[in-house]
N, C-alpha and C positions, 0 to 999 in steps of 0.2 A: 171289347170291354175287358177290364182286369179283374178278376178276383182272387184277393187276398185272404189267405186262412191261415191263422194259428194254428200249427199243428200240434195236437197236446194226446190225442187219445188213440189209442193203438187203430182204432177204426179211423181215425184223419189220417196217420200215416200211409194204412192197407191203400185207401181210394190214392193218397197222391201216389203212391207206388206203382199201383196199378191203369193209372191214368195216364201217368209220364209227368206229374206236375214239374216245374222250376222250383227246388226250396232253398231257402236263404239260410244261411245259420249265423247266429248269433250267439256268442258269450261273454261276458261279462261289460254287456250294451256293445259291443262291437261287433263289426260285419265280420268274418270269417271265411264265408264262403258265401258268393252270389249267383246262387241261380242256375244249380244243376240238379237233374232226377235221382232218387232214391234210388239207389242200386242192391241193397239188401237191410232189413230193419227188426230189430227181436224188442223187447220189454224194453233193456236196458244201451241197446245203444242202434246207432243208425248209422248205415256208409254213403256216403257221398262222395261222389269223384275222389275216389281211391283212399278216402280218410274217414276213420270212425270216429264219432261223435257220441258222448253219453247226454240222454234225455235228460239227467236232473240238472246237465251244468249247461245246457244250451237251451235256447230259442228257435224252434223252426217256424218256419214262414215260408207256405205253398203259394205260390203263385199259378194262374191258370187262365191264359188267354181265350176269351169264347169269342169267336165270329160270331156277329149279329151280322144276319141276314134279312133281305124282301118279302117274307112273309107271304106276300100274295105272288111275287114269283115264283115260290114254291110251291104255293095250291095249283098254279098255272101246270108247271112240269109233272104234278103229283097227278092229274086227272087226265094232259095227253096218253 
């Protein structure tokens, strides 16, 4: 499953920082940059893949791949 998040608030950036999310940037409706980690992020601006980015003139968009898993194969392995 994909989950998509608008990054807007210093606490959305911290989690995809620290999670390793894909963020997308966007400015002025265009793509910019597709889908690499936060490498360092303050108030006013965010680096991604080598390039700084100011929060009022862009759009981020975290993306975060979750494996959905068997559920009861994993009660299975949890309880040998």
């Amino acid at each position: 499953m994909l989950l998509l998040k608008l990054l807007s608030e210093p606490a959305h950036f911290k989690q995809a920082y620290e999670e390793r999310w894909l963020v997308a940037v966007y400015k002025d409706s265009c793509l910019v940059e597709d889908g690499y980690p936060i490498e360092m992020f303050n108030s006013n601006t965010v680096k991604i893949a080598g390039t700084y980015y100011f929060v009022e003139e862009c759009k981020f968009e975290g993306r975060l791949v979750i494996l959905q898993t068997d559920h009861s194969t994993m009660a299975q392995k949890t309880l040998a």
